[in-house]
C-alpha positions in Angstrom: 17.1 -8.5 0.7 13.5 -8.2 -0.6 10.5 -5.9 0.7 6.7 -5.8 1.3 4.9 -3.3 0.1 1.4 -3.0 0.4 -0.8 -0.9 -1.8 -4.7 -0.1 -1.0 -7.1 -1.1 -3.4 -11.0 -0.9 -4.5 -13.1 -3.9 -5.8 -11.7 -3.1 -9.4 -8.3 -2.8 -8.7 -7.4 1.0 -8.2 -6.0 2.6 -5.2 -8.5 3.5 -2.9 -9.4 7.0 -1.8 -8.4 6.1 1.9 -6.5 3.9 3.8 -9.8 2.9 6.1 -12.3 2.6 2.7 -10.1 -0.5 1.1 -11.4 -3.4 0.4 -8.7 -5.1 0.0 -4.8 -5.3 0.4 -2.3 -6.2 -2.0 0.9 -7.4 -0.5 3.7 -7.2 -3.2 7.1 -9.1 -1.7 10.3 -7.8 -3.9 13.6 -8.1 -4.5 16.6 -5.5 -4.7 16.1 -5.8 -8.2 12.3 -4.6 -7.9 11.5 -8.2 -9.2 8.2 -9.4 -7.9 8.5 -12.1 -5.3 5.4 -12.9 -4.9 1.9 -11.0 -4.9 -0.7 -11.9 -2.4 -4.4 -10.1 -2.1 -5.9 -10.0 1.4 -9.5 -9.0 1.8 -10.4 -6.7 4.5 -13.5 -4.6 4.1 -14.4 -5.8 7.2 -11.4 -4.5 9.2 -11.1 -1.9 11.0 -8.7 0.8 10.2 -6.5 0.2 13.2 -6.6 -3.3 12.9 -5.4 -3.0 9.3 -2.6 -1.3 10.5 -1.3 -4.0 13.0 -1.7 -6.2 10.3 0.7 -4.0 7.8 3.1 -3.8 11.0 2.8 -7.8 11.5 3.7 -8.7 8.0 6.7 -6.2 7.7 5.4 -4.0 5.5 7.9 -1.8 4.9 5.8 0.8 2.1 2.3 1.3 2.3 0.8 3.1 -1.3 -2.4 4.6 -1.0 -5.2 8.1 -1.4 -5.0 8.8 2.2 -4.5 7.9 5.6 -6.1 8.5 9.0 -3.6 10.4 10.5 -4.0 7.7 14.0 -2.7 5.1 11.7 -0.1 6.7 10.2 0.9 7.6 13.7 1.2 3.8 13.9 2.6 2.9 11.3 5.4 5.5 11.4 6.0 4.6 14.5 7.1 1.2 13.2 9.2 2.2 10.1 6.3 2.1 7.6 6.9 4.5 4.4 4.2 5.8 3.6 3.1 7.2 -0.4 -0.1 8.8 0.0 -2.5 11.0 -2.2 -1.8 8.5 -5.0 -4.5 7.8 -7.6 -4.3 5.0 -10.6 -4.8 1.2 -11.0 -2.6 -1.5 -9.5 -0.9 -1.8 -12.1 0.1 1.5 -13.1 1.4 2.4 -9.5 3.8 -1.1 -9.6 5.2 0.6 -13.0 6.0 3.5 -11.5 7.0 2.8 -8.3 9.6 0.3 -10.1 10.7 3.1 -12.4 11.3 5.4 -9.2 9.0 7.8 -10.2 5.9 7.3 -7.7 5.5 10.4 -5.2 2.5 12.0 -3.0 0.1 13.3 -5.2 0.5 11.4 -8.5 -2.5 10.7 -11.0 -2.3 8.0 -13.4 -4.8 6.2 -15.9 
């Protein structure tokens, strides 16, 4: 069975302060195996912060990695079964590592 996770991100690829200042989403679709899917990239600067959330809820998001969250929306999204990694700072890349390793957690710094 795979999952969606979706991680917040700035123009150059890092994860975003806040939930509500990305400009963009990237939706990671995995396997079991924590084998990438698929990888899709979803613009939304000019979103607002709840309608980001409906999206996250729409897709099936089931893990959203980000700096911080508006605690409305993470009313929201707990309410629909969202996981929710926040306080997370580090590029793209570097949070995919570590999140396949297991080791990603609230607060983490890397690069």
């Amino acid at each position: 069975m795979s999952k969606k996770i979706a991680l917040c991100l700035l123009e150059n690829n890092r994860i975003a302060p806040r939930f509500d200042f990305a400009q963009k989403l990237m939706l990671v679709t995995v396997s079991d195996f924590n084998e990438i899917i698929s990888q899709e990239v979803m613009q939304v600067k000019h979103m607002k912060t709840m309608e980001r959330c409906h999206i996250l809820v729409d897709l099936g998001v089931s893990l959203l990695i980000c700096g911080g969250v508006h605690k409305q929306c993470q009313e929201v999204l707990n309410k629909a079964e969202v996981n929710c990694i926040n306080n997370v700072i580090g590029s793209s890349e570097a949070v995919l590592k570590e999140h396949f390793k297991n080791t990603l957690c609230s607060g983490k710094t890397l690069d």
